[in-house]
VEXDREN-2710 file (C-alpha; in Angstrom, 1 decimal):
% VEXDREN-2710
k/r/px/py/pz
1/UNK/11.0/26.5/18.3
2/UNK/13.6/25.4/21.0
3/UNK/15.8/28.2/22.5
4/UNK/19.6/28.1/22.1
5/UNK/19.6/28.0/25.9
6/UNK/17.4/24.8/26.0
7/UNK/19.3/23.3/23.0
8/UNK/22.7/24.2/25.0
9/UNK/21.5/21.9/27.7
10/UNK/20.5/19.3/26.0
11/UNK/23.6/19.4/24.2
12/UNK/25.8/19.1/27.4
13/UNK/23.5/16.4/28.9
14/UNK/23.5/13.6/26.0
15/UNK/26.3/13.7/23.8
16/UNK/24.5/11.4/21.5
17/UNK/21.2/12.9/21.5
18/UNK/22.8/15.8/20.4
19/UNK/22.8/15.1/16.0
20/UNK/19.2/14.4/16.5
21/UNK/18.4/17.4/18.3
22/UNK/20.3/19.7/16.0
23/UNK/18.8/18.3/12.8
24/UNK/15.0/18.7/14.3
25/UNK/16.5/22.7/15.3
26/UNK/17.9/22.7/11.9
27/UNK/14.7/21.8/10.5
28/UNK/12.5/24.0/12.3
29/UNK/14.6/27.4/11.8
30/UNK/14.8/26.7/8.5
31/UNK/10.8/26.6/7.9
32/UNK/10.6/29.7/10.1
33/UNK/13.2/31.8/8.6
34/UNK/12.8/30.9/5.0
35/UNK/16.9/30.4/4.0
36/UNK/19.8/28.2/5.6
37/UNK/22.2/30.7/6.8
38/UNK/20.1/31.3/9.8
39/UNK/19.7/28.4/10.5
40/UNK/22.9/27.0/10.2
41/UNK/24.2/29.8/12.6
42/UNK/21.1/29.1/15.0
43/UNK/22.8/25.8/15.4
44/UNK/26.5/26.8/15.5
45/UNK/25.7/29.1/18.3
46/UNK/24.0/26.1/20.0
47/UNK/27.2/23.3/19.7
48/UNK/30.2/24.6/18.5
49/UNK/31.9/21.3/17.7
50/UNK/33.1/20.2/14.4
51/UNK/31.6/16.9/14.3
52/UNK/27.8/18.3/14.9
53/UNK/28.7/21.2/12.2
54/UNK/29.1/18.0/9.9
55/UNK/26.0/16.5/10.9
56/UNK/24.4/19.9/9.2
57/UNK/26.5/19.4/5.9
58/UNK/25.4/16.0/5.6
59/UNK/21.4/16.6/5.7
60/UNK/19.9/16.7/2.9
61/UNK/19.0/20.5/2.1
62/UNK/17.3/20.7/-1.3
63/UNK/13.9/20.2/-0.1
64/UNK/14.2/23.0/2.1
65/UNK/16.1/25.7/0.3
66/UNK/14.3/28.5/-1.3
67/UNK/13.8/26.9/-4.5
68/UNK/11.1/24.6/-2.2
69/UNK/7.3/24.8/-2.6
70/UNK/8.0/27.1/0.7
71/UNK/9.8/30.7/-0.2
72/UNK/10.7/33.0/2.1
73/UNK/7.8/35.7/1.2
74/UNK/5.1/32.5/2.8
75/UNK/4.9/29.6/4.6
76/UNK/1.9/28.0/2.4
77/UNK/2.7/25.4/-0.1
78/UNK/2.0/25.8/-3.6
79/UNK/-1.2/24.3/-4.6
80/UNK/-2.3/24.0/-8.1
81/UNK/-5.6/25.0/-9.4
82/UNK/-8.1/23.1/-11.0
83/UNK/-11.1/24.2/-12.8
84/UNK/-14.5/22.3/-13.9
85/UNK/-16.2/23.2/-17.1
86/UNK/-19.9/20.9/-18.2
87/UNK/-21.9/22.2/-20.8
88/UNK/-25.1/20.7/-22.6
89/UNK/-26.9/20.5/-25.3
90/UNK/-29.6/18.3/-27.2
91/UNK/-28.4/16.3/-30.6
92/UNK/-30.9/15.2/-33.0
93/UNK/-29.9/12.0/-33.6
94/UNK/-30.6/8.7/-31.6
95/UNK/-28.5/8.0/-28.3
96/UNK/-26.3/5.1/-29.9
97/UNK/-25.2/7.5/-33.0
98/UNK/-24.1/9.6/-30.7
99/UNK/-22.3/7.6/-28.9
100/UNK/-21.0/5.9/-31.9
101/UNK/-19.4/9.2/-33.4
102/UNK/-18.3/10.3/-30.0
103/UNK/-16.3/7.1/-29.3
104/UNK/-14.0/8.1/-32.6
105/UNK/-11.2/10.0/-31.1
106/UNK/-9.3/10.4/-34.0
107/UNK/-12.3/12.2/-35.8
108/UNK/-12.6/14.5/-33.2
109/UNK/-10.5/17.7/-34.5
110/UNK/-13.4/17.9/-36.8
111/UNK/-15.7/19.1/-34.8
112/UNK/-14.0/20.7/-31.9
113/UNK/-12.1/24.0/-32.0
114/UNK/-9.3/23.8/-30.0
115/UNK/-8.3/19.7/-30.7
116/UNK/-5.2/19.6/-33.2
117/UNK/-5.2/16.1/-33.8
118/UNK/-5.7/12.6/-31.1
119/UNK/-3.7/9.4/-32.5
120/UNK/-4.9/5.7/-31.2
121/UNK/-2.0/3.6/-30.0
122/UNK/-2.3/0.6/-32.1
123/UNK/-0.8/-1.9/-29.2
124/UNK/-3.1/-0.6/-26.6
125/UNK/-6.4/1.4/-28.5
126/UNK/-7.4/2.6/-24.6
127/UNK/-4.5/4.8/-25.3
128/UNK/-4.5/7.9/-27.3
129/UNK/-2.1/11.1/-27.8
130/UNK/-3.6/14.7/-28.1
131/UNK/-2.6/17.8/-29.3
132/UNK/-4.1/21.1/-28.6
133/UNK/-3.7/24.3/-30.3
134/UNK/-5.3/27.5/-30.3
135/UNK/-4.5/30.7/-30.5
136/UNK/-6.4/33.1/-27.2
137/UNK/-5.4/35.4/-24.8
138/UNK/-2.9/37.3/-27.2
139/UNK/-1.1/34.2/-27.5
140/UNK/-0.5/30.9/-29.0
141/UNK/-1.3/28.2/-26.8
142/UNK/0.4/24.5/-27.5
143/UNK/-0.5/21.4/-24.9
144/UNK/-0.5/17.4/-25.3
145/UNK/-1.1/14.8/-23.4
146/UNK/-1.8/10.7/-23.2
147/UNK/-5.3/9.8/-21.9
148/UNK/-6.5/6.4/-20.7
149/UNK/-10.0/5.8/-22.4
150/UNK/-12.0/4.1/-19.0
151/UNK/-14.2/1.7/-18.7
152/UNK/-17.3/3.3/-20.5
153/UNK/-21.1/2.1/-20.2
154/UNK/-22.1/2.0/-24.0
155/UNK/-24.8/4.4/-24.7
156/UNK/-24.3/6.3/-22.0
157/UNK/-20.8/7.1/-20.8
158/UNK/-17.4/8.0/-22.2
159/UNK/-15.2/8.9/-19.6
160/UNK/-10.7/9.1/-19.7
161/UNK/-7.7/11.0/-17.5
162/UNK/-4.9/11.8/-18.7
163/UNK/-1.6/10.0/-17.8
164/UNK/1.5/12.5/-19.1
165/UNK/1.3/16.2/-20.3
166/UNK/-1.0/18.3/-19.5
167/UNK/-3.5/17.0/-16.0
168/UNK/-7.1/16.8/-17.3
169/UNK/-9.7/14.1/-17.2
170/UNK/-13.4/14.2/-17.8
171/UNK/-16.5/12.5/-18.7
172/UNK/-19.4/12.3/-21.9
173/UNK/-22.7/11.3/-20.4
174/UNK/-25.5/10.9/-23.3
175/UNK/-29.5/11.3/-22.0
176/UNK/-32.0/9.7/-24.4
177/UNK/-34.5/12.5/-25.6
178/UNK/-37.3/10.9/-27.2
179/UNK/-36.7/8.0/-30.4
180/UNK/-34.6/10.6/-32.2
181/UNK/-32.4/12.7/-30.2
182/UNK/-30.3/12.5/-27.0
183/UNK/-29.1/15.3/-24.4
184/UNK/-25.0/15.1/-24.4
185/UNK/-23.3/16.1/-21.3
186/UNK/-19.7/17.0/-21.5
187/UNK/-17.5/17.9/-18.7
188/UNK/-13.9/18.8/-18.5
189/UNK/-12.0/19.4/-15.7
190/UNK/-8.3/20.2/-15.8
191/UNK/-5.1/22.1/-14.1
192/UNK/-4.4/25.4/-15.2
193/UNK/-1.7/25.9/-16.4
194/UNK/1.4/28.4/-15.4
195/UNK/1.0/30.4/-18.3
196/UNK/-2.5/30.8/-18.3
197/UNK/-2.6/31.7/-14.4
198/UNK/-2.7/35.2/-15.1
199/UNK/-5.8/34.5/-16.7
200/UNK/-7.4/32.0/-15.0
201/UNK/-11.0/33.5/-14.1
202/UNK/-11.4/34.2/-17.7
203/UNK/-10.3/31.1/-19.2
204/UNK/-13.3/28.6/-17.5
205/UNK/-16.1/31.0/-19.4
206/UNK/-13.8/31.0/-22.3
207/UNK/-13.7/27.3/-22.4
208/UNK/-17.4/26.6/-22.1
209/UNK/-17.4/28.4/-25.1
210/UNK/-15.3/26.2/-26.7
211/UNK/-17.2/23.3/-25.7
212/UNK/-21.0/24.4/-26.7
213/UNK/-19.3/25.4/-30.3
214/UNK/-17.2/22.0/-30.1
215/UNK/-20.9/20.2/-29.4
216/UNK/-22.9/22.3/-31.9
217/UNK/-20.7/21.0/-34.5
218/UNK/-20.7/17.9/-33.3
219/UNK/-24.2/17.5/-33.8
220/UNK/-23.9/18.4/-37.5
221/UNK/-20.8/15.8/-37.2
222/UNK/-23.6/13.0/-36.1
223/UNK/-26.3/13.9/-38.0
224/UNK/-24.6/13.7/-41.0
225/UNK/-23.3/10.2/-40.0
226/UNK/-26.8/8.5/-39.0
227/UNK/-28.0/6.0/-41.0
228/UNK/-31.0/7.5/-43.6
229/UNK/-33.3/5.3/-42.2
230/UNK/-33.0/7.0/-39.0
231/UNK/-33.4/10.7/-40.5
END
């Protein structure tokens, strides 16, 4: 960081250089020290002139007060976690009927745990709105979210991210296993979220749980939908 001294100098020497210097000091001291105060009286000190105490008054300060990503306890920015869960696990029922059942959203509550309900958007079906609920962790835990269905390979990828609510995205691949039965690989990878950060080196087991009891009843889910010809 510049000294007062130095700043004093510069000050004296370039009248108009003087708003620019004071707004790069202003911005520096206030990284370092964490609060304005100190920075504004860092700069006082430096030019004590009215019209370069306005200069202060007019930059924009919100970014850089204490309710920033930077607080005065650390200079790192808040990053958010994410967390990647794949699980896997062999259906007995042809690749395309798996595929099939898996590409009906809307059915999907009924066969995994923690999936309240997922509505279609009739104007644009890549759409779709979901609602999670589950009750874990001594609490009740409530998220949606609207996810983009992407371009998927039939037969052998399903794959979406979510646009508004909670930040998730993921991917179904499907593996044929013979004329009769298909390895499913789901993966899910998502942010934590605040109030589950207390938790968060439990919660990626926790969710692979989920997900080989979502895909266990999913397989009961498909074979009961396959055609009798192919049972």
């Amino acid at each position: 960081m510049v000294s007062p001294s130095t700043a004093a100098i510069i000050a004296s020497s370039s009248s108009a250089l003087a708003p620019l210097f004071l707004s790069t000091c202003f911005v520096k001291a206030t990284f370092k020290y964490g609060y304005l105060n100190n920075s504004l009286s860092l700069c006082r000190n430096t030019l004590r002139t009215q019209s370069v105490a306005q200069v202060f008054y007019r930059l924009p300060c919100r970014s850089l007060c204490r309710n920033s990503i930077f607080s005065s306890s650390s200079s790192r920015p808040l990053v958010m976690e994410w967390q990647d869960c794949t699980v896997k696990m062999e259906v007995n029922v042809p690749t395309s009927v798996a595929y099939k059942c898996y590409s009906d959203r809307e059915a999907m509550p009924r066969w995994m745990p923690f999936i309240s309900s997922v509505k279609t958007l009739e104007d644009q079906p890549d759409l779709s709105r979901w609602s999670l609920k589950y009750e874990a962790f001594g609490r009740n835990i409530e998220f949606s979210w609207l996810a983009r269905n992407l371009q998927p390979i039939p037969n052998q990828k399903i794959h979406w991210i979510s646009l508004e609510g909670l930040p998730n995205r993921g991917a179904v691949r499907f593996y044929p296993n013979g004329p009769s039965s298909c390895i499913i690989e789901l993966t899910v990878s998502y942010e934590i979220p605040q109030i589950l950060v207390p938790v968060a080196s439990a919660l990626q087991p926790f969710l692979e749980g989920l997900l080989t009891r979502g895909l266990e009843r999913f397989s009961r889910f498909a074979q009961s939908r396959q055609p009798e010809s192919n049972k």
